[in-house]
N, C-alpha and C positions, 0 to 999 in steps of 0.2 A: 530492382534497384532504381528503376525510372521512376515509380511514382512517386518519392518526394522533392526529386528533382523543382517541381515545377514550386515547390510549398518552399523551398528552403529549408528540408528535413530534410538529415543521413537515418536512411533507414537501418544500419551496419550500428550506429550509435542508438537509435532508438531500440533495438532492438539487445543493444549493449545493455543497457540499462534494465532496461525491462527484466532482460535475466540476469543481469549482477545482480538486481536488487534480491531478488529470493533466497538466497541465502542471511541475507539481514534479517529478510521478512521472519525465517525461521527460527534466527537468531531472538530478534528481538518478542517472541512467543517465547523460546525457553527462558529469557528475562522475565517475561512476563510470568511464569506460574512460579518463577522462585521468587519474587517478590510477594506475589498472593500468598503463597506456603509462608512466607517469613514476614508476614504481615506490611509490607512497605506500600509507599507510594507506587500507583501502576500508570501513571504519566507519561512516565519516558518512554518506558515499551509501549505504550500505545501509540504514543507521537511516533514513534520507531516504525511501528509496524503499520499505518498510517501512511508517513512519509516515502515510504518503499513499495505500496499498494499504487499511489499518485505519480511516483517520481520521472519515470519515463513520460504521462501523457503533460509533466510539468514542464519537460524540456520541448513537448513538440507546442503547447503554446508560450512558450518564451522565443523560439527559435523560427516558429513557424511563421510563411508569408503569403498573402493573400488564400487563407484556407476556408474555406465555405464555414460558411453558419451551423451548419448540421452538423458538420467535424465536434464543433464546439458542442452542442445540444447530446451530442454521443458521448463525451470522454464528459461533462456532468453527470452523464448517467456514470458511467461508467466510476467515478469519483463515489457517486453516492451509493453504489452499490458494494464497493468497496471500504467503504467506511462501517454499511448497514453487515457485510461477513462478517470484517474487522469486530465490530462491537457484538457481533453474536460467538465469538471464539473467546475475545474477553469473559461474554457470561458464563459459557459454559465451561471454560478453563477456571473461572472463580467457583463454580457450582463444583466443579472434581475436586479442585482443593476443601470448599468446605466439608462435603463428604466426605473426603479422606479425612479429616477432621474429626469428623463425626459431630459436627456444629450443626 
């Protein structure tokens, strides 16, 4: 519990988030293949699912205070590698629907 003491991060909140979001995360996945199955827009689920991958390291840099450089260079990875899943479940969530498709 000490170590965000010093950053002005609640670890109890960060960590709130972090796992409230996965349920959305999920959520917004089963958005996402019934809109590919019914051909709509996949924006919103992505932003969705997206915004719930980030959303915890988004409160510890809005919140956070004097946090090393590296913190920062770690949660961009961490961003980008969460975006680079993210858009790889999109493909192959689109590729299951066109299959099932038979497209």
């Amino acid at each position: 519990m000490g170590l965000g003491e010093p950053y002005g991060v609640n670890p109890v909140i960060f960590g709130s988030i972090y796992v409230g979001a996965v349920p959305f995360f999920w959520l917004a996945i089963a958005w996402l293949v019934h809109n590919l199955r019914n051909k709509k827009a996949i924006a919103g689920p992505v932003l969705m699912m997206s915004g719930c991958a980030v959303s915890a390291y988004v409160y510890l840099i809005v919140v956070g205070q004097n946090v090393p450089l590296w913190v920062y260079a770690f949660i961009v990875a961490i961003i980008a590698y969460a975006l680079y899943v993210t858009w790889k479940k999109v493909k192959a969530k689109r590729e299951e629907v066109l299959n099932e498709e038979g497209v």
